[in-house]
C-alpha positions as CSV (number, residue, x, y, z in Angstrom):
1,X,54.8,-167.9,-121.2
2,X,52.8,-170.7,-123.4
3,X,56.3,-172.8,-122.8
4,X,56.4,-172.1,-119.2
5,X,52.6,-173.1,-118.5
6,X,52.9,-176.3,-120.7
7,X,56.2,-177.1,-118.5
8,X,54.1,-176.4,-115.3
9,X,51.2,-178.6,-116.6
10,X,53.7,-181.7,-117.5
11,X,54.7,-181.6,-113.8
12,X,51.3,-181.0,-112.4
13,X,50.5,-184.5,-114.3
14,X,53.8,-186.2,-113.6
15,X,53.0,-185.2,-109.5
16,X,49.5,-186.4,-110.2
17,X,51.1,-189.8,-111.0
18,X,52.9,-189.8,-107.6
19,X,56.1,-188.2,-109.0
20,X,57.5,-186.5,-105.5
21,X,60.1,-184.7,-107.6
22,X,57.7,-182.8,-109.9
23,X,56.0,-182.0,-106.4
24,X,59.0,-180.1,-105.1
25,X,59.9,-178.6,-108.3
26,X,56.0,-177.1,-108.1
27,X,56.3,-176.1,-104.6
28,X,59.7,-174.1,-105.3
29,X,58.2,-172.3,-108.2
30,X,54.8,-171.4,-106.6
31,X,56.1,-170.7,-102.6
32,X,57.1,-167.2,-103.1
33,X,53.9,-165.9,-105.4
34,X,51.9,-167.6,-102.5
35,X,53.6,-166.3,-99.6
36,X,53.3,-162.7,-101.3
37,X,49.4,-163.1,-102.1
38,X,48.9,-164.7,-98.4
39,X,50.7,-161.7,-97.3
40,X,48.6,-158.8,-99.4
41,X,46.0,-160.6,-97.8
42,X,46.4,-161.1,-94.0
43,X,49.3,-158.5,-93.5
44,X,51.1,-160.9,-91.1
45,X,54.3,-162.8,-91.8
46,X,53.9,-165.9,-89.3
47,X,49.8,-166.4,-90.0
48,X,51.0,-166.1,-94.3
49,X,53.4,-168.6,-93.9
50,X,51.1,-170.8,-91.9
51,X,48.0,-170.3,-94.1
52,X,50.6,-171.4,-97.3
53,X,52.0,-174.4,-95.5
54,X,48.4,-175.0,-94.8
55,X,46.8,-174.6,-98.7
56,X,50.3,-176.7,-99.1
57,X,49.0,-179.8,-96.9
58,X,45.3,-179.7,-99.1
59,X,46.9,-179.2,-102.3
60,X,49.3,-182.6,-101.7
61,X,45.8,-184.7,-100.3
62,X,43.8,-183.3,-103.5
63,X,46.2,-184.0,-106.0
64,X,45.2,-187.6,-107.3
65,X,41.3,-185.9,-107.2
66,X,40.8,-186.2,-111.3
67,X,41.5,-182.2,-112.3
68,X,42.9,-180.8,-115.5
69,X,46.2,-179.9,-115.2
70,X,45.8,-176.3,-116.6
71,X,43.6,-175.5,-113.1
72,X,46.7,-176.1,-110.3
73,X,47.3,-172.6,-110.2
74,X,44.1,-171.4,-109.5
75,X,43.2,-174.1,-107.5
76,X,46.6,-173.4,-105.5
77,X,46.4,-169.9,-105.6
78,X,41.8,-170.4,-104.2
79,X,43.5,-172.9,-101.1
80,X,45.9,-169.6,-100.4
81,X,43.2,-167.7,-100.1
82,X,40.8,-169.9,-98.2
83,X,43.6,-170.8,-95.4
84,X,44.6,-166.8,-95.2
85,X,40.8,-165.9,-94.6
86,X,40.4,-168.8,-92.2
87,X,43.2,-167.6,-90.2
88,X,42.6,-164.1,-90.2
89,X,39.2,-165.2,-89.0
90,X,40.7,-167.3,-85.8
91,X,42.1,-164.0,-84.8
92,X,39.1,-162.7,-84.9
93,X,39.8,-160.1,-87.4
94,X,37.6,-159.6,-90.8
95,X,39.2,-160.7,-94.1
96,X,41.3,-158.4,-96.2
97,X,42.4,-156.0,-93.0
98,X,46.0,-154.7,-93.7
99,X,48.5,-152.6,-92.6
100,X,48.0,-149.0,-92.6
101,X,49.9,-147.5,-95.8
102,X,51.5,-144.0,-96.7
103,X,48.3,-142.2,-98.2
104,X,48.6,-141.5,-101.8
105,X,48.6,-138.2,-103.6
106,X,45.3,-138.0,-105.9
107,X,44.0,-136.1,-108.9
108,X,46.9,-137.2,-111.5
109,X,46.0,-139.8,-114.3
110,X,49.1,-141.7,-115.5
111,X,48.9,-145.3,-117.1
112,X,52.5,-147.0,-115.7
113,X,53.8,-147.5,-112.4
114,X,56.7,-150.0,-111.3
115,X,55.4,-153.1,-109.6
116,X,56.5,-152.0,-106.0
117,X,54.3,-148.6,-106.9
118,X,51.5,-151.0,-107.7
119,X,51.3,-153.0,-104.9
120,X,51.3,-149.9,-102.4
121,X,48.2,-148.5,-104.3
122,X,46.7,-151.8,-104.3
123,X,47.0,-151.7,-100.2
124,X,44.1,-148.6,-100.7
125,X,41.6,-150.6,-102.9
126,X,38.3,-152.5,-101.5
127,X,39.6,-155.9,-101.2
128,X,37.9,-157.6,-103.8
129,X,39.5,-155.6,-106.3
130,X,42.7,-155.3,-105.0
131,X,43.4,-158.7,-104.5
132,X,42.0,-159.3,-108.5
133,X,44.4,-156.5,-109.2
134,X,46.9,-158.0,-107.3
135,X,46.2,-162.0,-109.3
136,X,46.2,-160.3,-112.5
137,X,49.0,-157.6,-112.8
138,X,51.7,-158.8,-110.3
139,X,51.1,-162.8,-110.4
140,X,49.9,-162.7,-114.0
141,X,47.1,-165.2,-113.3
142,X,43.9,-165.0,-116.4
143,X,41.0,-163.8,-115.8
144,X,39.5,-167.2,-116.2
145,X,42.0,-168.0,-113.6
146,X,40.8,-165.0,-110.9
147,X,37.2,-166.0,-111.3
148,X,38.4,-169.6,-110.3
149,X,40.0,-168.2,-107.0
150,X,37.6,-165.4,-106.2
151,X,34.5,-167.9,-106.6
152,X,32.7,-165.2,-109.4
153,X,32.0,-165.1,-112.8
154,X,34.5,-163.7,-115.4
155,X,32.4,-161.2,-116.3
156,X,32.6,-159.8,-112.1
157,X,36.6,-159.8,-112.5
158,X,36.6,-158.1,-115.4
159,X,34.1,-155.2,-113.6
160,X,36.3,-155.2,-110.2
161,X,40.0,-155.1,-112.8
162,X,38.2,-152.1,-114.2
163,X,36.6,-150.2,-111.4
164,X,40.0,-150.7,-110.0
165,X,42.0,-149.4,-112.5
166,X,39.8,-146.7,-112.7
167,X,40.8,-146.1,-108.7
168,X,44.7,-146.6,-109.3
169,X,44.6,-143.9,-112.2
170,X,43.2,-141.5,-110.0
171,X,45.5,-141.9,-107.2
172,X,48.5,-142.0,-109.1
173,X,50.7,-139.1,-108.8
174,X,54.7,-138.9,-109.5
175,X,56.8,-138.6,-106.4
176,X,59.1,-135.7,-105.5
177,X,62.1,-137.6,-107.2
178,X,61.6,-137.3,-111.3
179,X,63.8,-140.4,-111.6
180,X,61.4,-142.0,-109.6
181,X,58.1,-140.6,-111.9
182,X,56.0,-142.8,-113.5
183,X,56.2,-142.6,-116.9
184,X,53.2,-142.6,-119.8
185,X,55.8,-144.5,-121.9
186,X,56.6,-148.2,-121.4
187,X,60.2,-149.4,-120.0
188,X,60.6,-153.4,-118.7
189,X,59.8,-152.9,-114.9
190,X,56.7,-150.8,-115.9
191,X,53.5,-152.0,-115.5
192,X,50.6,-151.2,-117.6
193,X,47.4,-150.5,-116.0
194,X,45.6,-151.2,-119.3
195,X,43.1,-154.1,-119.0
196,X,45.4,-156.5,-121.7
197,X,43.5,-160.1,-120.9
């Protein structure tokens, strides 16, 4: 991962310098993660891919604003999230309304579910939470990184990881398929719930 985000950081400086190449190549690697986060968000396909397209257009203005290089994905990832909650509020809905989910059996503790397991239980939390659950788990963003989207201290995403975690542990219960189950043992499309960063 080290390699990956000094890779990501040599483009963010090469596009910084004008490069329209290292642009693209940033835009193909982050245009699915943001569509998905803009979706968790807003619940809507069309007003996701507008809000992106959006945080897109700012992004490209910013860019030769003097910024270190290791901030693009936050700062990327805080535009996302700024354009969603705009939009959402031009429909006159409230930020972080979502689709109605299957409810979720309670009352079992487990500590791994599969990442499509996650991001139905994350659909149940307060939105605060869920969407730091969603940053940190599923997009692999820091902590550091979180508190750069969310506006907070680290010290706030660290509370809202944990009170959410404790929420997902309690909701967590194996479905009626045991190949499905979650397991208390790790495999490679596990996810732990542990608070690791």
């Amino acid at each position: 991962m080290i390699d990956t985000r000094a890779k990501e950081e040599k483009l963010v400086l090469a596009a910084q310098d004008g490069n329209e190449r290292a642009f693209e190549v940033l835009y193909r690697l982050y245009q699915p993660s943001l569509l998905r986060f803009s979706f968790r968000l807003c619940g809507d396909e069309t007003l996701a891919r507008d809000a992106v397209q959006d945080a897109w257009m700012l992004t490209l203005r910013s860019l030769k604003q003097a910024f270190p290089p290791h901030t693009f994905r936050a700062r990327v990832f805080k535009a996302v999230r700024w354009r969603t909650f705009d939009r959402i509020r031009r429909r006159g809905r409230t930020a972080g309304e979502e689709l109605i989910e299957d409810q979720v059996a309670e009352e079992k503790t487990e500590v791994w579910a599969t990442s499509d397991q996650l991001r139905r239980l994350i659909k149940t939390l307060p939105q605060a939470e869920g969407e730091a659950l969603y940053l940190f788990y599923l997009e692999d963003l820091s902590v550091a990184e979180i508190a750069a989207i969310q506006e907070v201290p680290g010290g706030t995403v660290k509370s809202r990881l944990a009170r959410a975690r404790d929420r997902l542990k309690q909701k967590i219960d194996p479905p009626n398929d045991p190949n499905e189950a979650l397991e208390t043992r790790p495999r490679h499309d596990r996810i732990n719930l542990e608070i690791v960063k």
